[in-house]
N, C-alpha and C positions, 0 to 999 in steps of 0.2 A: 471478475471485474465487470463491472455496467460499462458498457458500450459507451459510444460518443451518440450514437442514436437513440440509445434506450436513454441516454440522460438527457436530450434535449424530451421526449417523451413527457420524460419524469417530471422537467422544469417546466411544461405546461401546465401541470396540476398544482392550483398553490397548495394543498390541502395536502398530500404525498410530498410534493416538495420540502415543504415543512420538516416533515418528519426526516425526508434526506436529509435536511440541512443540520436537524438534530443531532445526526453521529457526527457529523463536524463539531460539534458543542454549540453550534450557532442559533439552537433556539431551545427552549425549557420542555416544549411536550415530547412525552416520550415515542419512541419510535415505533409505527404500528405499520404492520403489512395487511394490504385491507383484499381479503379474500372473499369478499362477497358482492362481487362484480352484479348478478341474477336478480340478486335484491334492488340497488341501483348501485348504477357507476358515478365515480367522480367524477367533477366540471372540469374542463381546461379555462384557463383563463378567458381565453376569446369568448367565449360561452357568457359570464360572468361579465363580462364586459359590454357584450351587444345587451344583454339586458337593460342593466345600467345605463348606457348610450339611449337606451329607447325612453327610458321612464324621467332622462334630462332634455331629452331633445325634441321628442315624438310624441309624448306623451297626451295623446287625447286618446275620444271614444272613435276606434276606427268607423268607416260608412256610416254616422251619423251626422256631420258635419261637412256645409261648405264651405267652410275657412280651412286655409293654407294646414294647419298644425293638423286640424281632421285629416286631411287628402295626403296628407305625409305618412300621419298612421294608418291610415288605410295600404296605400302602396307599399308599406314595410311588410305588411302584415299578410298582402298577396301574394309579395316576393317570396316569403315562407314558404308560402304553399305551392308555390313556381318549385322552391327547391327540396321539398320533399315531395312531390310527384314526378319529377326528375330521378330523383333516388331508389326509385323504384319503377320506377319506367312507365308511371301510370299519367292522366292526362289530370289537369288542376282542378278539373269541373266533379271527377272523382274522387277527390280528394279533401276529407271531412276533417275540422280538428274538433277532437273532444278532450276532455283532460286527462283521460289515459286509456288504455286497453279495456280495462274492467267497464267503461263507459261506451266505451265504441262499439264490444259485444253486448252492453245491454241492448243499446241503438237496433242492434240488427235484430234481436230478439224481439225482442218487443215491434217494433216496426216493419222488420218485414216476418218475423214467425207468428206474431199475432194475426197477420193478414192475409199472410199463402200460406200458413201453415193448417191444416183442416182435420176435425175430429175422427180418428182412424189410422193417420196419417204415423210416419215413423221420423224420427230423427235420430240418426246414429252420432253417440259423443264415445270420444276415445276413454278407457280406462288410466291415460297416462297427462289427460286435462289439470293444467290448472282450475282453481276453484270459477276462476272468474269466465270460462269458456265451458262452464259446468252447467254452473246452478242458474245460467236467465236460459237454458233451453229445460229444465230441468222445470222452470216457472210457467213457461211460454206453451210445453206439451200439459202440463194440470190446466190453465185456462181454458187452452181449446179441446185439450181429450187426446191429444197426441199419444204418443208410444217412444219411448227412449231405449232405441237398444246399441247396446254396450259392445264397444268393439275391443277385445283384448288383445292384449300384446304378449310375446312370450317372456321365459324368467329375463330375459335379456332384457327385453325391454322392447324386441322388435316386433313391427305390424307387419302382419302376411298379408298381400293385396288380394294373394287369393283366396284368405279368409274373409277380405272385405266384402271380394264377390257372394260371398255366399252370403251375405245380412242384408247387401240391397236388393229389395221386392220393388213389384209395381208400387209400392206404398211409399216406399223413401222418399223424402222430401231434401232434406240438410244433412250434411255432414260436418261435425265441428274435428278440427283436428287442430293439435301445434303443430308448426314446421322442427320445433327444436324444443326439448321437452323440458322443464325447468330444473326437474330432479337427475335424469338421466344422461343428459346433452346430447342425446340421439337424435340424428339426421332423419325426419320421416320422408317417404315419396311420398310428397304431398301432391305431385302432379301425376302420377300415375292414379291416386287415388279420387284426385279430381276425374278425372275421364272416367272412371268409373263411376261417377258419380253424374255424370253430366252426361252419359248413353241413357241413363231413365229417366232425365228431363231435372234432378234435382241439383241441388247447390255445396257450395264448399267452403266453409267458414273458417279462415286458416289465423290461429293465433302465432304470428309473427314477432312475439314481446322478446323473445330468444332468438331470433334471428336475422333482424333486420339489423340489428346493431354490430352483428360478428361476419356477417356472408352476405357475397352479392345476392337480393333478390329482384326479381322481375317477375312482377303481376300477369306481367302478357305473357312470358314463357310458363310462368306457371296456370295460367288459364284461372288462375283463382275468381271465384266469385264476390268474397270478401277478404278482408286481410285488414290487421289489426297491431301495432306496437304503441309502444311509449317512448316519450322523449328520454325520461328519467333512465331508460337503462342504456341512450346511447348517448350519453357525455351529455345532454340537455338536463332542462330543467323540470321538475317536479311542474306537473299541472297541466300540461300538454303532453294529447295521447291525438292519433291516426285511427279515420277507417277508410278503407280505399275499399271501392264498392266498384261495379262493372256501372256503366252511365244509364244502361238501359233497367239496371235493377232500379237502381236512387231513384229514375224516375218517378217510376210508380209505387216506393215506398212513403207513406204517410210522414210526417214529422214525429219524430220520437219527444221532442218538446215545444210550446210552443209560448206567442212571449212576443217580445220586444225583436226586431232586425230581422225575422224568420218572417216576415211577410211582404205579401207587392202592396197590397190592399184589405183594409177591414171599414165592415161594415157594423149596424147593431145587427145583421141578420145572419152573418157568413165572413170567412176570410180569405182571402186568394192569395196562396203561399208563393214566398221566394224562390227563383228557379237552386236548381241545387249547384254546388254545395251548400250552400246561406240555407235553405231551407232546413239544414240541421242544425243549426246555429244560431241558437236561441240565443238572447242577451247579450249583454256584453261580452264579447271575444277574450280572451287570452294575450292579447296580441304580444306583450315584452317576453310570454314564455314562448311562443309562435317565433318572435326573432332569434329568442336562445337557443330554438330546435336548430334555426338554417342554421346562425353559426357553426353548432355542434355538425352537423352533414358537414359542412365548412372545413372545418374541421376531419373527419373521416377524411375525404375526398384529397385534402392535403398529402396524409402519410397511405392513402389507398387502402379500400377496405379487402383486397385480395393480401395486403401486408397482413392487417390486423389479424384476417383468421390465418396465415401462417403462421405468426408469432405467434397466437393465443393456441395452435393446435402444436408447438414447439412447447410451450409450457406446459401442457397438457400432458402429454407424452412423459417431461421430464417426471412430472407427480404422479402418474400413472404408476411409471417402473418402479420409480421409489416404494411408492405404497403395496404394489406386489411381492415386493421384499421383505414385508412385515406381516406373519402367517397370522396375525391376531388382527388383521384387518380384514371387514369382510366389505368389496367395494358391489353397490347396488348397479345391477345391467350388465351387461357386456362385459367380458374377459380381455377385450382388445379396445387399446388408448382412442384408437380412433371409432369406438363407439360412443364417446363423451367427450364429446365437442364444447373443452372450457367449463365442462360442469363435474365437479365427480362426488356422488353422495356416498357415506359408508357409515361402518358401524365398528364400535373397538370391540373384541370378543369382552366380556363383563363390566361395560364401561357405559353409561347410561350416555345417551347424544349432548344433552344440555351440560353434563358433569364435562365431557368432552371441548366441547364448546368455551367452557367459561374457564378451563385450563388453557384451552388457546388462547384467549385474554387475558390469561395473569400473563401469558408469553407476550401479551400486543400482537396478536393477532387475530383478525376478525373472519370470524366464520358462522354459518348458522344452524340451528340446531330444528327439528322440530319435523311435521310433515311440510312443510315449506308450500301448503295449500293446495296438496294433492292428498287427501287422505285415501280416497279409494286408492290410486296408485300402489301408495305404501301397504294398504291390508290386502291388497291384492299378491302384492310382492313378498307379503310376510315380513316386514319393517313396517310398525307402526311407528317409530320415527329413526333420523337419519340426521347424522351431520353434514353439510355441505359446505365444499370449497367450489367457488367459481371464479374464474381469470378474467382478466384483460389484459390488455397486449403491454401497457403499460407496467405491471408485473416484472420482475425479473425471478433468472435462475435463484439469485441468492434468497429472495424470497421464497422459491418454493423449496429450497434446503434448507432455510430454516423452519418452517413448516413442517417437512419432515424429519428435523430432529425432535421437534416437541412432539410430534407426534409418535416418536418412536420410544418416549419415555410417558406416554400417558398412564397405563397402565402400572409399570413403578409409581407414578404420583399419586396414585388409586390403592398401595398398599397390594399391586396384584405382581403375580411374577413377570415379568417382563417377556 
């Protein structure tokens, strides 16, 4: 039975709501259990609402205007930023919006690894990167002549710090790592491997898009250099993405665009750019998905995000065990629940991922198939693809037992012995 908590939970999302209300008979679509949290999460209403609120009531162009409706959207639009630098414990003047992760890491790429980054020079990216924490250092080392070396993980999935020791040279400049990996849901010590990387003078580029949404994080205890998520995977809206930068880097980073509001002054000979953050922030703001983000923290901060990864590391745990019970399962990483933190990819012995996948949807339920935009990860691991289930706290038990009954008959549905 669902909680009294887990159901006011539930009754935050119209979108799951819905589907609850279905098995009442109270609405026509059918009932879907939506397991792919990774990919993005559902809105809560509040969410859904501050938007709305902003595009009836606030609706101009922020810091363009001295009339009342400008100065309205502008301080909406600051408060945002008040409360995602609060969220992470970082200060406002650090704190960039871009429209998401994939954007935030080009930002850094481009802008500070075109500029400190120097022909000779090395940058280590993790073998277990997302595409999008990949391919702009992958562009930024061919520009200037850099060097990309690979830091592997073992079959599990784990980084040894003291094999990181052994890749940083006088050379290293950058290191890109995720806090939380999107295939595996493993925990990395991103802060150990900062200090390791911060005794030869170099940087640490933490993709946060798995982590800021499920666990407390803190920039200053983490020493990070960089750090990166999106809105979209923590109850916010598509279109607004974070890069929280150290204040003395942004300074002397160049503008990654530039344009309209990203300046103090232009001339026909030169332009004298906006102090930061503005200085990354070209054009027109975001600002109705910038208020859906605080909402969404709003939100978190409500039911605490020390709850959320309890619960989500309680569901976790429950699909783990289950799926260890099924010898025709082969789960990718770690042998132990609490190596996949909300994420768990696998494979059915003779069952291709996508055949897997779209048999969960004849069930209603959603899950996804594919390398999920780590391909070296997967050929590295020998899964060139993998089906993935990922939680949110939102989630219940019956959810993940019914998951694993259809997943316990996939193979019958495939014509294979069970």
């Amino acid at each position: 039975m669902i909680s009294d908590k887990e159901k006011k939970i539930r009754e935050d999302f119209p979108l799951i709501n819905e589907y609850v209300n279905n098995v009442a008979g109270e609405s026509e679509r059918e009932p879907l259990i939506y397991l792919d949290n990774s990919a993005t999460s559902q809105k809560p209403k509040c969410v859904i609402e501050a938007i709305k609120s902003f595009y009836e009531k606030n609706n101009a162009n922020p810091m363009r205007g001295l009339y009342d409706l400008s100065i309205c959207a502008t301080e909406e639009y600051e408060k945002a930023r008040r409360a995602v630098a609060e969220f992470i414990n970082a200060s406002p003047r650090e704190t960039v919006f871009t429209k998401n992760a994939t954007e935030s890491l080009n930002l850094v790429a481009y802008s500070y690894g075109l500029n400190f980054i120097k022909e000779g020079d090395e940058i280590i990216v993790s073998v277990a990167e997302h595409h999008s924490n990949m391919l702009p250092w992958q562009q930024a080392a061919k520009i200037v002549g850099a060097k990309i070396v690979w830091y592997d993980c073992d079959e599990k999935g784990f980084f040894d710090t003291e094999k990181l020791k052994s890749l940083i040279t006088d050379k290293t400049k950058l290191l890109a790592i995720t806090q939380v990996s999107n295939v595996l849901g493993r925990i990395n010590d991103v802060k150990t491997m900062g200090k390791l990387i911060h005794e030869k003078g170099g940087v640490i580029v933490v993709d946060g898009s798995q982590s800021v949404p499920h666990m407390a994080v803190d920039v200053k205890e983490l020493d990070a250099d960089f750090l990166v998520f999106s809105g979209h995977k923590m109850y916010g809206p598509m279109g607004i993405g974070v890069l929280y930068g150290k204040a003395e880097l942004l300074e002397k980073m160049p503008p990654f665009l530039t344009g309209g509001e990203m300046i103090e002054s232009v001339t026909k000979e030169k332009a004298i750019y906006a102090e930061v953050p503005h200085k990354f922030e070209a054009g027109t703001v975001s600002a109705a998905d910038a208020v859906g983000l605080k909402a969404a923290i709003d939100f978190i901060n409500e039911y605490g995000i020390d709850y959320i990864k309890e619960r989500e590391d309680e569901l976790t745990r429950r699909a783990f065990e289950g799926m260890k019970k099924l010898p025709y399962i082969k789960i990718i990483g770690g042998d132990d629940a609490a190596d996949h933190h909300g994420i768990i990819a696998f494979q059915v012995d003779g069952v291709h991922p996508h055949d897997v996948a779209q048999i969960f949807s004849d069930n209603n339920i959603a899950v996804r198939a594919g390398h999920h935009c780590a391909q070296p990860l997967h050929k590295y691991l020998g899964a060139m693809s993998t089906t993935r289930m990922s939680l949110s706290f939102y989630n219940t038990e019956e959810e993940i037992d019914a998951f694993l009954e259809v997943l316990s008959r996939i193979r019958i549905a495939m014509g294979l012995a069970g």
